[in-house]
N, C-alpha and C positions, 0 to 999 in steps of 0.2 A: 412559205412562198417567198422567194426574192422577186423586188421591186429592181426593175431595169432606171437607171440613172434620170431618163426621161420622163417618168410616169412618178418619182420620188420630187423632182422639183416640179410638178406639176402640183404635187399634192401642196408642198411647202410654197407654194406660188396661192395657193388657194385657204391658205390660213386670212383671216381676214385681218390687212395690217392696221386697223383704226379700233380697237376695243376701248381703248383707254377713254375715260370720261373725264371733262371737268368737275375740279371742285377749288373752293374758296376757301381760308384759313386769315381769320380775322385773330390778331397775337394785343398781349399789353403793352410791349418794348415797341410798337410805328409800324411795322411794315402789315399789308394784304397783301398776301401771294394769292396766287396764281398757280393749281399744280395738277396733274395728270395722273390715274391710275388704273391700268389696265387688269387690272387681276392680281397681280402679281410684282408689280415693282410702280415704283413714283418717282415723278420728274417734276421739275419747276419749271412751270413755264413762264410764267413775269408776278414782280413784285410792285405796289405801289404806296408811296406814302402818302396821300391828299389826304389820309381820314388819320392820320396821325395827330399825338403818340398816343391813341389805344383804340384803336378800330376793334373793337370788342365783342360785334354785333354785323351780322350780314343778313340781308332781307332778297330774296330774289324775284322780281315781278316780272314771269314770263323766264322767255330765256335771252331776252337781250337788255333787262336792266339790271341793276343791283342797290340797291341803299344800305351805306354802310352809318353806322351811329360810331360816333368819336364821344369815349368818356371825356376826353381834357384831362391837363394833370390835376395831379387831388387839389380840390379846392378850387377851382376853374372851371374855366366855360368848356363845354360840352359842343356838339357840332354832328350835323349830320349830313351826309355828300350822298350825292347821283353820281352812278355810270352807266354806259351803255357797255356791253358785256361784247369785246369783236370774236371774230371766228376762230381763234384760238382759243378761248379765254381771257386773254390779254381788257385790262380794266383803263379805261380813257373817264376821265373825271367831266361832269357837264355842269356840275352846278354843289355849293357846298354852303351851309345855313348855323349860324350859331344857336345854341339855346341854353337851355340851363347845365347847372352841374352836374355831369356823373348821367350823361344821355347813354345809357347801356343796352338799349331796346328799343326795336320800332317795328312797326307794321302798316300796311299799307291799303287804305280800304280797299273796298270790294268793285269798285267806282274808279278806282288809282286817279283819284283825284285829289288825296292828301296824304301825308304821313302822319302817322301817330309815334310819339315816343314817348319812354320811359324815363324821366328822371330821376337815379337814386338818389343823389346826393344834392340833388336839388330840390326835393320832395313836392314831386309832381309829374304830369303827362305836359307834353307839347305837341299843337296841332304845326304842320306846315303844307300849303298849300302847294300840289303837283300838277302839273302843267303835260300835254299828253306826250311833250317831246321828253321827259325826265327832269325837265326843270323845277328846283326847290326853289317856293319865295319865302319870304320872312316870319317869324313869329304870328299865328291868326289869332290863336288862344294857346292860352295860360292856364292849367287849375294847379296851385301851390296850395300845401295841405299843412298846419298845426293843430292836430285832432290830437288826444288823448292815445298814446301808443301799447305794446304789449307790452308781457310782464317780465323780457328781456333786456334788463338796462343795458350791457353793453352790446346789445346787437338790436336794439329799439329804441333808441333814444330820438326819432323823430319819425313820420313819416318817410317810405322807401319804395317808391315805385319799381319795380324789378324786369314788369313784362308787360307791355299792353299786345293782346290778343283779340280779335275780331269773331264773331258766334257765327255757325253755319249760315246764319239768315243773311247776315252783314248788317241788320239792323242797329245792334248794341259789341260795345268793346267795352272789353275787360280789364284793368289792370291790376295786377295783385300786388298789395303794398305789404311789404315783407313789415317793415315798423310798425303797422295800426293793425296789423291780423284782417287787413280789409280784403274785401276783394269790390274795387269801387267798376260800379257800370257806368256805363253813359251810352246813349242813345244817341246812335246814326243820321243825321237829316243833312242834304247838302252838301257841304264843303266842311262839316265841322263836326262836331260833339253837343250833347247836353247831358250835364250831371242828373242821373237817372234815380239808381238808388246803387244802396250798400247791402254787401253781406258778410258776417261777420263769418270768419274763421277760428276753428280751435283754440283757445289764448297759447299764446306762446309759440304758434309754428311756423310763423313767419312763412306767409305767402309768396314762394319765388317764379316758377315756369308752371302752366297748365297747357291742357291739351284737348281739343272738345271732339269727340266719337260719334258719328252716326253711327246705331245702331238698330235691330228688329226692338229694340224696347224703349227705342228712342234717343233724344240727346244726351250722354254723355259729358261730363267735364272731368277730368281724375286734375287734381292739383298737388303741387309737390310742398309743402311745408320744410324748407330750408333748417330753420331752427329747432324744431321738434325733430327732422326728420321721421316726417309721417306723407304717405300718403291718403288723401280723401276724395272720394268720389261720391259728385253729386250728378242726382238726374234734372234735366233741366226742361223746365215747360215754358209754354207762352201762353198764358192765360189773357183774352181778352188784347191782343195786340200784345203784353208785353211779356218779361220775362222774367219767372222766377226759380231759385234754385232748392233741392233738397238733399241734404245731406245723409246717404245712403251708407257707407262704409270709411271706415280711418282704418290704416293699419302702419306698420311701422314700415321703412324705404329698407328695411333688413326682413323683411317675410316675416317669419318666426323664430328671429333672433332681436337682441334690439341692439342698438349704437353702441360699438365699441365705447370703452371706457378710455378714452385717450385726449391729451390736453397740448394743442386745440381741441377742440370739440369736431368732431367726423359734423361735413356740413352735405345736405341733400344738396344733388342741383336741377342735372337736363332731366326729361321724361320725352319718350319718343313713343308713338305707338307705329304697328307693323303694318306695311301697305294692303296686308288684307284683314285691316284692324280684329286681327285674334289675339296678337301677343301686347302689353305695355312693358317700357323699359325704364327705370328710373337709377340713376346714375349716385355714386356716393362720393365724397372726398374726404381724403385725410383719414379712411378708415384701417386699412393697411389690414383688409379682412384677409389678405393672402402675403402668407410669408414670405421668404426668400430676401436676396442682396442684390437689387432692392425690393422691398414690398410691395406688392399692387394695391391697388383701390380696387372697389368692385361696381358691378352695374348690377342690378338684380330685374329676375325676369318673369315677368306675371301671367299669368292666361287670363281672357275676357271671360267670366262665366254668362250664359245665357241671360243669365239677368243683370249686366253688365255691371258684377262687383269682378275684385280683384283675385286670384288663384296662385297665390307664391309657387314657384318652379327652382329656385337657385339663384343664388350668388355668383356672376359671374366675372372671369378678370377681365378690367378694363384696359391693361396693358402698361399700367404704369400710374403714375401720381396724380391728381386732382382730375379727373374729368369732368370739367366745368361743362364742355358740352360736348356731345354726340350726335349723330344722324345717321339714318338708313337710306340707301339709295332705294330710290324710287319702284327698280326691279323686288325689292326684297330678302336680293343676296347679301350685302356687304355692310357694314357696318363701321363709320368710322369714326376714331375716338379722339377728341382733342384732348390731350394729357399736357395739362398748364406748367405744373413743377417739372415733369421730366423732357418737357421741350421738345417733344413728338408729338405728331399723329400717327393711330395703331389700327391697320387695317386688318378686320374677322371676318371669315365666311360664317356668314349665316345658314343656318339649316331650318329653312322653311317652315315643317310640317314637325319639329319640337322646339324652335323659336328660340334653341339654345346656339350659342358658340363655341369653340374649342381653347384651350388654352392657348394657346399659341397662334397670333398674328398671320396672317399670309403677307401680309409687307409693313413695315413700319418708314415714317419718314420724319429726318432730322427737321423740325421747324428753329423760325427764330425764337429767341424767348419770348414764354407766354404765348401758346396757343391757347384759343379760348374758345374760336367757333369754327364750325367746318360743316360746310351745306355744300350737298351735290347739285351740277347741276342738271342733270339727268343720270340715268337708271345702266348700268352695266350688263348687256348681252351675257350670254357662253354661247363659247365660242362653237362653231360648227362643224359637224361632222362628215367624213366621207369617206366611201368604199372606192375597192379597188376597180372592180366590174362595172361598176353604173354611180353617179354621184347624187348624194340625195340632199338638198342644202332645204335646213329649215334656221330661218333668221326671228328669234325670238322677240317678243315685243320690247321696246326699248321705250322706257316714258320718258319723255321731260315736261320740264311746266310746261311747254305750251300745246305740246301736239303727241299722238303716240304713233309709232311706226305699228303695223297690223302684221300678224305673222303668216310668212310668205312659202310656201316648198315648190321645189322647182327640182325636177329629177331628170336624167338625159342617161343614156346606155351609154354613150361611149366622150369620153372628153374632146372637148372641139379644140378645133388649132387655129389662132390668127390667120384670117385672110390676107391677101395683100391688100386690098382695101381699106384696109385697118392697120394698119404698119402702126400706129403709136399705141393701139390700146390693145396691151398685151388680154389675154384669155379672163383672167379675176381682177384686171385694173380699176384703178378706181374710174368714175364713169359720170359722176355727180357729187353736188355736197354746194356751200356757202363758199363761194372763192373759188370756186373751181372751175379753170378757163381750159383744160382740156377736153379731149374725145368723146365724146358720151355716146359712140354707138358701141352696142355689146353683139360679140361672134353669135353662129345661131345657138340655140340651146341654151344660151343665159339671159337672163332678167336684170337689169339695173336696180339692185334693189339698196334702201337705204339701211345702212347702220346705225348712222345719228346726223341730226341736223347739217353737219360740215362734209361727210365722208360717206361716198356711195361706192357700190362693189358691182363687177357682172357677176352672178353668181346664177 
């Protein structure tokens, strides 16, 4: 069947031009970018240095703030800044707070009325007091740790807080100190923390990123052991108001292989679980499981079993050198990889329904040196379809932190044509969105519907 000239750009009028999503890329050399990715290619849309030089860490509360943690140079003070996130992407600084050394990690109650960080190399957490405009104030609490460390002198030679993470409840936060094998709680009240209790980890695996799992058998923790290179999952109850953990499965971050034999030593890092927590993904460095010039590092890919231990699947390539961290978008299609040494991010389609990816990227993007974080911040559509006779438009649900778009179909026999009435809002224009001071009536037969926060379509 030949398409007549007019019914071809019709079609190509009706591609939806807003796919592309934000996402953040937190590097070790200063700069937070800013960058776009629709499927298929990335663009930069703005860089900032307020969290310099190592914005190492990005935290996103909602879809209009962000807290970034500044390691400091080695041996230096650490810092941790607010933005408010504009309708691009684009990062405006509101407020920025010193703390200890080596602030590589934060999180933000459940209240978003403080931040918690990680300090490694300052051996310790720091609370800071958040304010509901994004404003950081000063140091509230301190806990600085000299405990007795693991049985790794040179990767434990003191206390190393890595990650502080928040429990379903919001009650109690976590942080795992890669140097003591802890994994130290403290209890939620108010504006602040109390040192709660400890639990010990495996000697020697130095506790780096965990991830806590609602599941039918309840709470979940899987924790990434850095220096062992072990994954352990525990199940987590609340006895009596509080909370205790039990250590259910260890397995190696290689399935049923172990750590290559290579010097440096291959370090574990990210663990991401899939938005419809079936699959867990835990990330390797320096292992160089996949040959070639250059060698990749790998991710390996787990299935939840029903009684939420772990089900090795494969080794999968991570697209390149150290991936210190990774994220799934929100949708559960895409996958993208912060590769530290090779100075990319490495975008995969994901396949839902085997939780595997392909060897080969569907985009890759040149970063500055030292990429280390990369959070979306909302979930990528596919794109939509239509016939030649009648147009059927179903707009997939699109999540972001703060709201989800519900999925929409809208069918019409014949395509409509701009009224005069409507001289500026052509047939699939955009119609709405964040910033959008044009048209917003749609011809008969289409629906304004939305894509994402910024970008509305008549469709």
């Amino acid at each position: 069947m030949k398409f007549s000239t007019k019914i071809a750009a019709a079609v190509l009028a009706y591609i939806p031009q807003a796919l592309g999503v934000t996402l953040f890329v937190g590097t070790t050399s200063g700069p937070l970018i800013t960058i776009d990715f629709d499927g298929a290619s990335v663009s930069q849309i703005s860089t900032d240095s307020n969290a310099s030089p190592a914005p190492t860490w990005q935290t996103l509360v909602g879809s209009s703030l962000l807290i970034s943690t500044n390691e400091g140079p080695w041996n230096g003070q650490g810092s941790v800044v607010s933005y408010t996130i504009g309708s691009t992407g684009q990062l405006t600084k509101i407020s920025s707070q010193n703390g200890l050394n080596g602030l590589l990690h934060a999180a933000v109650s459940p209240a978003r009325n403080f931040v918690a960080a990680a300090a490694y190399n300052g051996h310790g957490v720091v609370v800071y007091p958040l304010s509901s405009g994004g404003v950081l104030s000063g140091v509230s609490q301190q806990f600085t740790y000299n405990t007795p460390t693991g049985p790794v002198p040179n990767r434990q030679d003191g206390s190393h807080p890595h990650q502080v993470i928040f429990d379903p409840t919001g009650k109690f936060l976590f942080a795992n100190d890669l140097g003591a094998d802890l994994i130290r709680i403290y209890s939620v009240g108010g504006s602040g923390l109390t040192e709660y209790t400890t639990v010990t980890a495996p000697a020697g695996s130095g506790p780096r990123h965990g991830i806590f799992v609602e599941t039918d058998v309840g709470t979940l923790y899987y924790l990434v052991g850095e220096v062992g290179n072990i994954i352990t999952t525990y199940k987590v109850s609340y006895p009596s108001g509080g909370i205790s953990l039990t250590a259910v499965q260890q397995v190696s971050s290689y399935g049923t292989s172990t750590a290559p034999a290579r010097n440096p030593q291959p370090t574990a890092a990210g663990i991401q679980v899939s938005p419809d927590k079936k699959f867990v993904y835990v990330s390797n460095r320096g292992d160089v499981s996949f040959p070639g010039n250059p060698g990749q590092d790998s991710i390996s890919a787990w299935e939840i079993n029903p009684d939420g231990t772990l089900q090795f699947l494969q080794l999968l390539k991570a697209g390149g050198s150290t991936p210190r961290h990774f994220s799934i978008d929100p949708s559960g299609q895409y996958v993208a990889v912060a590769l530290q040494y090779t100075n990319r991010v490495a975008f995969f389609r994901r396949d839902a329904t085997t939780g595997l990816w392909p060897d080969t990227p569907v985009a890759t993007w040149s970063s500055p040196n030292g990429p280390v974080c990369v959070q979306w911040l909302s979930g990528l559509d596919t794109p939509a379809t239509t016939t030649t006779a009648a147009r059927t438009t179903t707009t997939l649900v699109r999540t972001t932190t703060s709201s989800t778009t519900t999925t929409t179909t809208t069918t019409s026999s014949a395509i409509p044509t701009t009224t005069a009435a409507q001289p500026a809002q052509s047939q699939w224009g955009q119609c709405g969105g964040v910033g959008w001071t044009g048209p917003t009536a749609c011809v008969a037969g289409t629906t304004c519907t939305a894509l994402n926060p910024y970008y509305s379509q008549c469709l």
